[in-house]
C-alpha positions in Angstrom: 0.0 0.0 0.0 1.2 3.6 -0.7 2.6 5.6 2.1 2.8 9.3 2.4 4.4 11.6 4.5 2.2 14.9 6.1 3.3 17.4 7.7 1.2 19.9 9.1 1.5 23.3 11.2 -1.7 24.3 13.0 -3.4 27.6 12.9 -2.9 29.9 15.8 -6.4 29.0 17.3 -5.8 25.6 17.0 -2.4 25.5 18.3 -3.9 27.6 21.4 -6.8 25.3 22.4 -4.5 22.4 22.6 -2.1 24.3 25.0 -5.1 24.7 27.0 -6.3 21.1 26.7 -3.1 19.2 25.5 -4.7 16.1 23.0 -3.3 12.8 21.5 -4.8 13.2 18.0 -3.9 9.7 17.2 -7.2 8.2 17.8 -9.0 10.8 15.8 -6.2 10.7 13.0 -6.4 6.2 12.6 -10.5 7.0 12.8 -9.9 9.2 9.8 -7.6 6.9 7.5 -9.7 3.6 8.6 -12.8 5.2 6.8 -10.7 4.9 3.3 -9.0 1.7 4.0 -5.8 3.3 5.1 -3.2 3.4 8.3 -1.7 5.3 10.7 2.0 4.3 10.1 3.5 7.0 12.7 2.9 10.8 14.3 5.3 12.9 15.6 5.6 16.0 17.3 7.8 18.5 16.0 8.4 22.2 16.2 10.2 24.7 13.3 8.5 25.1 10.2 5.8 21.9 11.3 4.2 21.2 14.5 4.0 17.4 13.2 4.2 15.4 11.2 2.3 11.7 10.2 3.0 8.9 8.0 -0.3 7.2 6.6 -0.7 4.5 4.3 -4.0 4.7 1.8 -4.8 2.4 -1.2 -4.2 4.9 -3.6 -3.0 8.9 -4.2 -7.3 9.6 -4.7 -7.5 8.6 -0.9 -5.0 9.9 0.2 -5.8 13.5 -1.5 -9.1 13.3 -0.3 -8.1 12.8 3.0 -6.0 16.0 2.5 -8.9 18.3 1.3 -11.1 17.0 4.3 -8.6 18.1 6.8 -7.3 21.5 5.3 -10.6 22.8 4.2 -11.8 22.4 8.2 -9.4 25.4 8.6 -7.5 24.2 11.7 -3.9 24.5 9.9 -1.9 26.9 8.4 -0.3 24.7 6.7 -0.8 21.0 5.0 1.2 19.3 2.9 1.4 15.7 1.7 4.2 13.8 -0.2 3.8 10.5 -1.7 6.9 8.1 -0.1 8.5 5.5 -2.8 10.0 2.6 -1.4 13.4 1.9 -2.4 12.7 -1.0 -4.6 10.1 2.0 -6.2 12.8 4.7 -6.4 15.8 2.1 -7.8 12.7 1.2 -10.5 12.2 5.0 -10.8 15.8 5.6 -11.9 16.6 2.6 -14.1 13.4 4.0 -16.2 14.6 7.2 -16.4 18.0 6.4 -17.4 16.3 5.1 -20.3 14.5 8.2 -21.2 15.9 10.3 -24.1 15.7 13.8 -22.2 17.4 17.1 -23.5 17.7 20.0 -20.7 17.3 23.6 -22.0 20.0 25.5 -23.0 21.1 29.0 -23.7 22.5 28.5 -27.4 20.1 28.6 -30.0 
């Protein structure tokens, strides 16, 4: 199954109401991912540019994009951002096809 990596900051209001009630989202967040067949892999807490950040496997990128735009649009974060993860085997696969590929980069000289 497909893993991604979120990170996600919360907005300032958010962010305040957990300092005034400290949560463990966990729960909440494998709730959320069981509803389109995915997992919790891992959550972290973090501070810098994120405030954490989650791995989550889904079945496909549609499920996990959905699960996404459910989240941001609530308007608890300031920021939301999901990458899809390869696995090595998938990266290694990755490469070998694209040394294949005929690619010219731009140049200057006409």
């Amino acid at each position: 199954m497909p893993s991604y990596l979120i990170q996600l900051s919360y907005s300032p209001e958010a962010l305040a109401a957990m300092i005034k009630k400290p949560q463990d989202r966990r729960e909440v967040i494998t709730k959320l991912v069981s509803q389109f067949g995915g997992t919790l892999v891992g959550s972290w807490l973090c501070f810098g540019e994120y405030d954490a950040i989650l791995v989550i496997e889904a079945p496909d990128n549609a499920s996990a994009a959905a699960c996404s735009l459910a989240v941001s649009s609530s308007g608890a974060f300031k920021a939301f951002k999901t990458t899809p993860l390869l696995s090595v085997e998938e990266g290694m696969a990755a490469m070998k096809k694209a040394g294949k590929l005929n690619y010219k980069p731009p140049t200057g000289k006409k």
